[in-house]
N, C-alpha and C positions, 0 to 999 in steps of 0.2 A: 333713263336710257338703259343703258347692257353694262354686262362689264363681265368677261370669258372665266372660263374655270378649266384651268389643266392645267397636268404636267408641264412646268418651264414656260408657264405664258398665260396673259389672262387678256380679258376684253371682249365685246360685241357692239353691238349695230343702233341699226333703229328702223322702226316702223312705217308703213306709209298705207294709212286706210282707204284715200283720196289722192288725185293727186294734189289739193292744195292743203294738205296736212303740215304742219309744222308741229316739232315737239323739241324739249330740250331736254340735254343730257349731262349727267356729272358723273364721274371717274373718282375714284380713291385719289389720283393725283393730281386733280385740278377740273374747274370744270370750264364747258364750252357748248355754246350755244349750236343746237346743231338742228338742220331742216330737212324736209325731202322732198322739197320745191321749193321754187316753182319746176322747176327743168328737168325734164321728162326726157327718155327717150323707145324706140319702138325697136322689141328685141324677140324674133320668134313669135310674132303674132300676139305679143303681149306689150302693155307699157309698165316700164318701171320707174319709180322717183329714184333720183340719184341723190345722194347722200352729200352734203357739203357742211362744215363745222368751221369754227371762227377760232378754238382753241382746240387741244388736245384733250379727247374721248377717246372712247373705248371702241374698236380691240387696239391694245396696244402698248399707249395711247399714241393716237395717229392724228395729224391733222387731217382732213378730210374733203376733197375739193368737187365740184360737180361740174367742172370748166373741161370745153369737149379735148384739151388736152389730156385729161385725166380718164374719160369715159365716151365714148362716142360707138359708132354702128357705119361699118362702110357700104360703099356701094354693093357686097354679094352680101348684105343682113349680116354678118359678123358683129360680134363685138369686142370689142378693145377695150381692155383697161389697163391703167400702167401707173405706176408709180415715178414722181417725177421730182425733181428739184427746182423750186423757183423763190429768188428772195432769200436765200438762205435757209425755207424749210422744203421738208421732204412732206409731198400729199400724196394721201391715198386713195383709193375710188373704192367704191362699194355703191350698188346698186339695190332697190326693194319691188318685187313683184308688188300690181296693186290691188292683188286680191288673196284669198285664202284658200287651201286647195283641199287640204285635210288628208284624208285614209286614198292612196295612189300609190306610185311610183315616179317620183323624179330623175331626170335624166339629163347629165351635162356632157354636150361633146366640147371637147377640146382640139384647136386647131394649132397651138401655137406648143414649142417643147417646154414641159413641164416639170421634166423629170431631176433638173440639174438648175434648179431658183435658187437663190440666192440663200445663203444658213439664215437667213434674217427676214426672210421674205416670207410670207405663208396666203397661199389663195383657197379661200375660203369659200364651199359650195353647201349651202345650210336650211334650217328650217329658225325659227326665231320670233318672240313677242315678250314686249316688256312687262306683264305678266307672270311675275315668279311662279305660278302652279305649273307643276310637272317638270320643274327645272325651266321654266320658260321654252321650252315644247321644244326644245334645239336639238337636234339632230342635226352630224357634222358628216361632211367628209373635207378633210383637212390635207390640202399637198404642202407639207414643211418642213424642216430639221429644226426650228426652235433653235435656233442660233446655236447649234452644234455642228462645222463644218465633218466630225470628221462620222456623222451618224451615218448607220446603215441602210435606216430605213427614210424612207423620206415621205411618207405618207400614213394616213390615218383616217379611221372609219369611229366615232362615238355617240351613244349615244350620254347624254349630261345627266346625273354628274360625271365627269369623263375619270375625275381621278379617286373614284370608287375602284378597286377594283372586278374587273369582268368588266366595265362598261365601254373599254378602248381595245380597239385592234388595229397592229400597225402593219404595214407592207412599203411592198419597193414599184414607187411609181415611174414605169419607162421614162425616155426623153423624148426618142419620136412620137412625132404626133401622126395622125391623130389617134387621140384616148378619147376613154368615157368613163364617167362613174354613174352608178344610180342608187337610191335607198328607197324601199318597197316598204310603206310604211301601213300596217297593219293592227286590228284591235289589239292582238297579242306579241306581233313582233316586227324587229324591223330589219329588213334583208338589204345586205350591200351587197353593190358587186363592179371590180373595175376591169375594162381591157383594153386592149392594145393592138387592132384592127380586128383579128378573129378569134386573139388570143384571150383568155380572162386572167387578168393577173393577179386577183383577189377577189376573196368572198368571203362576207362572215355575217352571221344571223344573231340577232339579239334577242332573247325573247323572255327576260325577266320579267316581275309582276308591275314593274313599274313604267311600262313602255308609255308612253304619253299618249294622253286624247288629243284630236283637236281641237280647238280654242281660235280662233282668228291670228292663228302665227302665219308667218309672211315669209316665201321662200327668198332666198338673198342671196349671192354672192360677192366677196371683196376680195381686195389686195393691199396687204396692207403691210408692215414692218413688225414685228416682236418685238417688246419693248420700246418698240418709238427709237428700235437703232438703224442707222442708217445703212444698205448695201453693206455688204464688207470691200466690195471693188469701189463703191462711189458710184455706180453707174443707176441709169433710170433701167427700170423693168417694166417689160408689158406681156400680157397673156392675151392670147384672142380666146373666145368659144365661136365657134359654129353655129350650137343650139342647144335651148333648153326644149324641153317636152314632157309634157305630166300626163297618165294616164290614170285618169279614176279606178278606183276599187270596185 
């Protein structure tokens, strides 16, 4: 499976080639069977496998649920994910596009406030294959504090290794929604950029010799806990997006 690399936090995801792909994954701290079906859902004129695990994986480590309490799509095509409490543990949603998209620009809108999540909480908007070459082809942008209530910045642009230095740039992600982020990813570089209706509140360009080819890596987003620690309030959290949107190179 994955397993993250940064500053104050580690973990990742998992793949979905088909949707009736199954793979399993192990963590440094336990391992747990994890699928990306059967259960599917239709997000922006795409489907993605939804990620569900039987024990604690990676990022995190998180238990991982694909149950439309954790992951669903309402009636205006939004999508919901949220982190929830049931039985005593805390699951997390994460989602996998079912195709590979390569040299583009991807683009997350955001509907739901982002800017003020939980120090524990981090939503994760990525590129990713379990494929060690090129750092497994990951390319982040990361809304988090890493369990630091009192940090200034609550978001981040990397490309992996993130804790190389030069390879992470951090910024201050609004509350109102809605936002957007996107990474323009290129033979030689790859360009971030976020805003805040017309406003752009960060941009930073990477363009070392090590920028990743593509490889069959899977765009993904989750929601997931730091360390596998629970809210600092106790409360469930949910994020909507709006829309994904990739535009070739």
């Amino acid at each position: 499976m994955f397993c993250y690399r940064m500053p104050r936090r580690r973990g990742l995801l998992v793949v979905a080639a088909s949707l009736a792909l199954v793979a399993t994954a192990t963590t440094a701290t336990g391992a747990g069977a994890v699928t990306t079906g059967p259960r599917t859902i239709a997000f922006s004129g795409s489907s993605w496998a939804v990620k569900a695990s039987t024990g604690l994986v990676g990022p995190g480590p998180n238990v991982f649920s694909d149950s439309p309490e954790n992951v669903w799509v309402d009636a205006a095509g939004q999508l919901h994910m949220r982190i929830t409490h049931k039985d005593g543990r805390w699951l997390a949603a994460e989602v996998i596009l079912d195709r590979s998209l390569g040299y583009g620009t991807y683009r997350f809108k955001l509907a739901s406030p982002t800017g003020r999540l939980d120090p524990n909480v981090v939503l994760g908007l990525f590129s990713w294959i379990d494929d060690p070459a090129y750092n497994h082809r990951e390319i982040d942008v990361e809304l988090a504090r890493w369990g630091d209530a009192g940090a200034t910045q609550n978001a981040q642009y990397a490309v992996q290794p993130a804790d190389r230095v030069g390879n992470l740039s951090q910024f201050v992600q609004p509350d109102a929604p809605p936002t957007s982020h996107q990474f323009a990813w290129a033979p030689n570089r790859v360009s971030f950029a976020s805003s805040s209706g017309a406003s752009t509140v960060a941009a930073w360009k990477y363009s070392r010799a090590d920028v990743p080819k593509p490889g069959d890596e899977r765009t993904r987003i989750n929601l997931w806990l730091d360390h596998g620690r629970p809210p600092t309030d106790g409360a469930e959290v949910e994020v909507v997006l709006s829309q994904f949107s990739f535009t070739r190179r």
